[in-house]
N, C-alpha and C positions, 0 to 999 in steps of 0.2 A: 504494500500500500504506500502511493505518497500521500504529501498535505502538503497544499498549496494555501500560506498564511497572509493577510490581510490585513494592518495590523493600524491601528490608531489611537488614540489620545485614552481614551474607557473603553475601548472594546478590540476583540478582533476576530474574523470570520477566519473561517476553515475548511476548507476541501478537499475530502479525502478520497481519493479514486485508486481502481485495480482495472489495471488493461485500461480500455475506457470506459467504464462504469463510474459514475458516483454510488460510493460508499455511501455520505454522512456530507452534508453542508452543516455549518454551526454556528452561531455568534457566541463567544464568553468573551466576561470583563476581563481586561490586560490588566491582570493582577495576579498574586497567589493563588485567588479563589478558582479561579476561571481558568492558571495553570491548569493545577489539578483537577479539576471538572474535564479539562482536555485531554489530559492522559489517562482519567477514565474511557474516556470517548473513545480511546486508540488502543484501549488494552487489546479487546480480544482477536487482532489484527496485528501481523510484522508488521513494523514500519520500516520500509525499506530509506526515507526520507522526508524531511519537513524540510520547505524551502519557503523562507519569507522574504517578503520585498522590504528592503532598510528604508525604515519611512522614519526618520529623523531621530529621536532619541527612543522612541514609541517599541521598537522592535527590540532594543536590548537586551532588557530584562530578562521578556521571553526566550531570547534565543540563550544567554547564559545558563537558564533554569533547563531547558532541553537537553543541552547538551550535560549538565550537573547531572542528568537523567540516562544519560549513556542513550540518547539519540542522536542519529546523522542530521547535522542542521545545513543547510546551504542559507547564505544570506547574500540576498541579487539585489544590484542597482537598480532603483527606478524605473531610470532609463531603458535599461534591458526590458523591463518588461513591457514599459510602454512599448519599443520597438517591436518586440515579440507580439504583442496586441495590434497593434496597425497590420504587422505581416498577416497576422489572421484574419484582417477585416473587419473584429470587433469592434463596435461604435459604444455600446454600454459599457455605462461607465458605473458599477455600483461594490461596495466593498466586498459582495456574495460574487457577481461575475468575475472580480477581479480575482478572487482567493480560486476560483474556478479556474481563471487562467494563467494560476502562477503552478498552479498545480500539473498542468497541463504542457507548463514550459518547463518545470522539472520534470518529466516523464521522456519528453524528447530532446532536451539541449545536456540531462545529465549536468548540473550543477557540480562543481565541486564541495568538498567539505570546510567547513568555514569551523578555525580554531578561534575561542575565544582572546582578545588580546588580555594583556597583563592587566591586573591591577593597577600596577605603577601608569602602564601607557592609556587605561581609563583616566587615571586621574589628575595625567596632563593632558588630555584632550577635554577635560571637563574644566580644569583653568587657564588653558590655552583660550575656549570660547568665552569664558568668564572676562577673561585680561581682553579679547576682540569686541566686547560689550563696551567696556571702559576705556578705553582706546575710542572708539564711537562717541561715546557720551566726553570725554576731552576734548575730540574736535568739535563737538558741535555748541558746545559752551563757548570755545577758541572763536568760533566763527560769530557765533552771536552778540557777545561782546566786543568782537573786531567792528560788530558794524553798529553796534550801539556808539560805540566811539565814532563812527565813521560820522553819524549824524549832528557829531560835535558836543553833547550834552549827554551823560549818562546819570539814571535818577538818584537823588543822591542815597547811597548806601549800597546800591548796587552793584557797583563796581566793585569795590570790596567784597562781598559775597561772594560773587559769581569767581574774582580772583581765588577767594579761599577753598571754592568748592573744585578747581581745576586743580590746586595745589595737593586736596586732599586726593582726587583722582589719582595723579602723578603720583603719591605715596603708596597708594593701594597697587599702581600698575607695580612697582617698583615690588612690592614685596611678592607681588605674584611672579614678576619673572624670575626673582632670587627662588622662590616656592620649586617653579620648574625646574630652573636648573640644579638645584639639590635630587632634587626626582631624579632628572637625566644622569646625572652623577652618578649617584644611588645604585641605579639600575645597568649600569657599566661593569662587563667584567675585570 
């Protein structure tokens, strides 16, 4: 059997087919509960594969807990699957058709097996995006008081503020990129 997974914010669909048959279509909540509610769903069946589409931080969890579970996870780019969707001519667009046709592209493209990354390499890509957040929110403080100035008169106290809140930015980025490169260090043999 595969499962072709569909995965979003509270919930995620599931497709599980043999040959070409559907087995089981499903919704559970993307959580612990609705893990295991899943692996009920799959006991009395091999799984030969679970192949989910990496939809942003949504698909993580799930796929660590799978594979914590001694199953073959495959985790496909987006894109792949959108392309693989067009190739078929699917027009629907629903998170049930979708887990239908990831299922469908695991069965014939043969996914590889997707090994969970480190610890350490979760939790600099989790303050990598953190520090890319604030990094954003400095420039755009930078730019907004560039052109408060620009108008010649900034209200009073504000200038101040806005210089202290850039300041504190700048100390928060600072400890996170030290944060990383203790990480990267760390993790060096």
């Amino acid at each position: 059997m595969i499962v072709g997974i569909d995965t979003s914010k509270d919930f995620f669909d599931a497709t599980a087919i043999e040959e070409d048959n559907v087995i089981f279509q499903k919704q559970f909540s993307n959580d612990v509960k609705g893990f295991n509610l899943f692996l009920r769903a799959i006991s009395n069946n091999p799984v030969e594969l679970v192949c989910i589409e990496a939809t942003g931080p949504y698909h993580l969890r799930f796929a660590l807990f799978l594979e914590e579970n001694n199953l073959d996870v495959s985790v496909v780019n987006p894109l792949v699957i959108k392309r693989y969707t067009q190739m078929k001519m699917s027009r629907a667009k629903t998170d049930k058709k979708d887990a239908y046709l990831i299922a469908f592209y695991a069965k014939e493209q043969k996914p590889e097996i997707w090994k969970a990354p480190s610890e350490v390499l979760l939790d600099i890509r989790q303050l990598d995006t953190h520090l890319d957040l604030l990094m954003k929110h400095t420039r755009a403080l930078s730019s907004q008081l560039h052109a408060f100035k620009a108008r010649g008169t900034v209200v009073k106290g504000l200038e101040k503020q806005m210089k202290n809140q850039i300041n504190e930015l700048n100390e928060n980025i600072k400890k996170i990129e030290r944060r990383i490169e203790e990480l990267v260090q760390s993790s060096l043999p």
